[in-house]
N, C-alpha and C positions, 0 to 999 in steps of 0.2 A: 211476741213479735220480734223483739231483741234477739231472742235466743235463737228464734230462723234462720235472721238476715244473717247473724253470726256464721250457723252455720254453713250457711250457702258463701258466706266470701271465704272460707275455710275449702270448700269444697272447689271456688271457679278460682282463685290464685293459682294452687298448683298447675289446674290443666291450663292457664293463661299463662304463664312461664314453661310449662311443657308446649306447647304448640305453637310461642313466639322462638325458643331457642331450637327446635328441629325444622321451623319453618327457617329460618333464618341460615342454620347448615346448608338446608336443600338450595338455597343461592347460592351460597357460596361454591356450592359443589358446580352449580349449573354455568358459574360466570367464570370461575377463577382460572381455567384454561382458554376463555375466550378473546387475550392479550388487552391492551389498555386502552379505553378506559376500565374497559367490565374488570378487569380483573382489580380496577380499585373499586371499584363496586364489590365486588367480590368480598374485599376485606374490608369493605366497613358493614355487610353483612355479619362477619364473622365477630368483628367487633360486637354489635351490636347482640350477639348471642352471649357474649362471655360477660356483661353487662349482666343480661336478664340470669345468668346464672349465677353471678355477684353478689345479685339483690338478692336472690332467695337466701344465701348466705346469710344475708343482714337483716332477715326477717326471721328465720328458723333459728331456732337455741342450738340443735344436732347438727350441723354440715354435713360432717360423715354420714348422717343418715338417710341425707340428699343423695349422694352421691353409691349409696349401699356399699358403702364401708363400713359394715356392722363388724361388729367383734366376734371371736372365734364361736362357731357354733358345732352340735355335733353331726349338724345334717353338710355341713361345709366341706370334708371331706371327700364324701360320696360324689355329689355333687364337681369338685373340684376334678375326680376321677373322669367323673364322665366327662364334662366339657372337655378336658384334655383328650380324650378318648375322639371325641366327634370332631374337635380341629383338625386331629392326625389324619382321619378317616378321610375329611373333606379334602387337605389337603393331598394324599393321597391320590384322591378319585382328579382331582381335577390337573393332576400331573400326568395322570391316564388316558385321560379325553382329552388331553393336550399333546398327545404324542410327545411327552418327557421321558425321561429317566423315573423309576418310582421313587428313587432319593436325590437330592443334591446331591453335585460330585463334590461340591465345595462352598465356603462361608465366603460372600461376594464382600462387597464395602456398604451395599442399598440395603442387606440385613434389615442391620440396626434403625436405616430409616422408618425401612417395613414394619419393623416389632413396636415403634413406635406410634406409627399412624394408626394400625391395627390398636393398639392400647388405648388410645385417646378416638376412636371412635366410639369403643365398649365404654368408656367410661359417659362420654355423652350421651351415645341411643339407651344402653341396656342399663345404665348408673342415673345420670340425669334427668332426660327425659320419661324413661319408662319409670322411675320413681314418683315422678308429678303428675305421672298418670293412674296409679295405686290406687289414688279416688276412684277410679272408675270399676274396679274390682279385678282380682286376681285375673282373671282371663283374659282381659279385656287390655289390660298394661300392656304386656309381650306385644300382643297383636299390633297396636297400633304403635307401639316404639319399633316393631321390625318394620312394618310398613313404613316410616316415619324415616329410617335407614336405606332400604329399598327405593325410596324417592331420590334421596342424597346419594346411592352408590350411581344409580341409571343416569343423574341427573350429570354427575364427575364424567359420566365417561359417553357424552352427548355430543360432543366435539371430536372425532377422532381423527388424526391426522389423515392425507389422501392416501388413498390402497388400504387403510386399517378397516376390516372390518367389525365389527361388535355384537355378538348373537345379544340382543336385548331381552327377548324373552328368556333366554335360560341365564342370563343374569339376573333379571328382577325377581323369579322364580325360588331360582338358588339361595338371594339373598334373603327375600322372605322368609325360606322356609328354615333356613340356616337362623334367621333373628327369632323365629319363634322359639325354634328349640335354646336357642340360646339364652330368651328370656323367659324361658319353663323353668332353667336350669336357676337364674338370677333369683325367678318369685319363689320358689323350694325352697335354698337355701338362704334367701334374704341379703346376700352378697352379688355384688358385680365381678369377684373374683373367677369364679366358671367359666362365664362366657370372656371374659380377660383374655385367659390362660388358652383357654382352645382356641380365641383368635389370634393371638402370639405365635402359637404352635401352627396353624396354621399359614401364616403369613411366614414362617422361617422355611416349613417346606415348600413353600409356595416359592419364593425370592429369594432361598437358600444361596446360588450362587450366581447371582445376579450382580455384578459390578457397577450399574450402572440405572439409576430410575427409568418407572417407563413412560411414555408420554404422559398418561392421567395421572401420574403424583405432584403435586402443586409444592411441595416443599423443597 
């Protein structure tokens, strides 16, 4: 009877800290362009995610293995290829469909914000959360950390200023289908480094020379 209960708090912690810290993003996403108050609402959502992610910290002996920052393996490589491989591609495509240029003409100053926010969203959906969802089995992770991202990209960009329009569908879409593959790439290799890297890469030719954020970035 011990050993059940055991294993079932073993089993509902992780997905009770994956499902409070992605629920909690998807507010923040939803409020934080919405000006004040919401947007202090916004941040003490956000707060309250890096909290639940804290704790897992001070519960788990591995951090690193929270966040799938395993150490080098040999499927890591491959894996790193390809994610790099499907950012560029993505990136690409949607320079295309956007009546761009197929490259940057030039490295803006919003860059770096880009590489950034892109980096600390892979590490929350496809590092974080998709790790606390592992319980629920390889297949099952990706799905509902991209869906779980998909919520929080549709929810960021719900406000849009007047004249913006927003294709929703081929955003929720794109994002999904871009987290799955991104968290195929994460459960293969046992690393969040993959899907990292093609979102970096994608987000530089995406905002390559861009000087200036665009309405839905909150930092």
């Amino acid at each position: 009877m011990a050993e059940a209960k055991s294993a079932q708090m073993k089993l509902s912690r992780p997905l009770l800290h994956g499902t409070a810290a992605a629920f909690d993003a998807c507010l923040f996403g939803l409020f934080i362009n919405g000006g004040m108050p919401w947007a202090l609402f916004a941040a003490v959502a956000l707060l309250v995610s890096a909290l639940t992610i804290a704790h897992s910290f001070l519960k788990e002996s591995n951090p690193p293995l929270i966040l799938g920052l395993l150490p080098f393996s040999r499927k890591l490589i491959p894996c790193l290829v390809l994610g790099s491989a499907f950012g560029i591609v993505l990136g690409l495509l949607f320079r295309f469909y956007g009546d761009l240029p197929l490259l940057p003409k030039g490295v803006g100053g919003f860059v770096i914000v880009a590489v950034g926010i892109g980096a600390t969203e892979e590490i929350l959906f496809r590092g974080y959360i998709q790790g606390r969802f592992q319980v629920l089995g390889w297949y099952l992770a990706p799905i509902l950390a991209a869906a779980a991202h998909t919520i929080y990209k549709v929810a960021l960009f719900a406000s849009p200023p007047a004249g913006v329009v927003v294709d929703y569908p081929l955003l929720a879409v794109g994002t999904l289908l871009a987290g799955i593959v991104f968290g195929g790439l994460r459960e293969w290799s046992g690393s969040v480094l993959p899907p990292l890297a093609g979102h970096v890469l994608f987000d530089i030719i995406v905002y390559g020379e861009r000087a200036h954020a665009p309405w839905w970035v909150w930092a």
